[in-house]
VEXDREN-2710 file (C-alpha; in Angstrom, 1 decimal):
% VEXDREN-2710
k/r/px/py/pz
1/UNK/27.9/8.4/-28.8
2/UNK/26.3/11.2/-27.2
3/UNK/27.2/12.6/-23.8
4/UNK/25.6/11.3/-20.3
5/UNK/23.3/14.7/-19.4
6/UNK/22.1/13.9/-15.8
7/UNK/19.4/16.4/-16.5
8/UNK/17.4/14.0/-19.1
9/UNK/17.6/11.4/-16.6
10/UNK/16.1/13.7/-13.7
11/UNK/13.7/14.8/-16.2
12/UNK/12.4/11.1/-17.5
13/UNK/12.3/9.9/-13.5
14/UNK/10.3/12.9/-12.5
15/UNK/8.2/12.2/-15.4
16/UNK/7.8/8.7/-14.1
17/UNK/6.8/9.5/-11.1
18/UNK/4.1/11.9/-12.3
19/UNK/2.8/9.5/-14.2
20/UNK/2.4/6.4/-11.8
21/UNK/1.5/9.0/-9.4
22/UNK/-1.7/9.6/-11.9
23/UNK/-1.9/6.1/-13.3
24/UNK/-2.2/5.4/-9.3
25/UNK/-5.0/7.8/-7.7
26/UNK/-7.5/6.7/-11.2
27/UNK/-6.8/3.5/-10.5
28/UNK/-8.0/3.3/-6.5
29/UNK/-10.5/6.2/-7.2
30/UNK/-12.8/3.3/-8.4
31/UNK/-12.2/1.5/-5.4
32/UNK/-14.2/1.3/-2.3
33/UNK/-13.4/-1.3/0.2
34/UNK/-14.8/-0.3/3.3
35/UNK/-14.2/-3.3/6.1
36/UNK/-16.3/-3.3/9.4
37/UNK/-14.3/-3.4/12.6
38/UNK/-16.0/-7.2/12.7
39/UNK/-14.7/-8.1/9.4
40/UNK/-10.9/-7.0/10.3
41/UNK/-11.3/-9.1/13.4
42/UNK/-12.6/-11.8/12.1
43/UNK/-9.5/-12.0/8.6
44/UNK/-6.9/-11.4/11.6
45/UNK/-8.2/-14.3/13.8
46/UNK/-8.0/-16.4/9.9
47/UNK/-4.7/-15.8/10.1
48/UNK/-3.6/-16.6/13.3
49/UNK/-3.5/-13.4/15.0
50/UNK/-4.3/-12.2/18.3
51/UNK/-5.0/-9.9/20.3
52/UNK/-2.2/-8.4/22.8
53/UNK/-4.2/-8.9/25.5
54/UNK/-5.0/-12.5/25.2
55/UNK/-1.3/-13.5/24.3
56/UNK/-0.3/-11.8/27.5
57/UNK/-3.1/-13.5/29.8
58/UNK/-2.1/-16.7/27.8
59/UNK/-5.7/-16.7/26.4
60/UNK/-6.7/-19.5/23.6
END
């Protein structure tokens, strides 16, 4: 069996890295999923969030 070399290892999770790294900016280059300030408000308030404000006040 041959012997452990820590550099091969460094070498192959670099590599990784690199690659996902690449694999990663393609993939959300085709992307574009732009959200109006209205449309954020409005998937918060979906899921049952508030404003600090209003939780303060003790708003609805």
């Amino acid at each position: 069996m041959r012997k452990f070399h820590l550099k091969s290892l460094l070498l192959g999770i670099g590599m990784g890295i690199v690659l996902s790294s690449f694999v990663g900016i393609i993939h959300s280059a085709g992307m574009d999923n732009e959200l109006t300030k209205e449309e954020i408000i409005e998937r918060a308030e979906y899921y049952g969030m508030v404003f600090h404000e209003e939780f303060i006040e003790g708003g609805d």
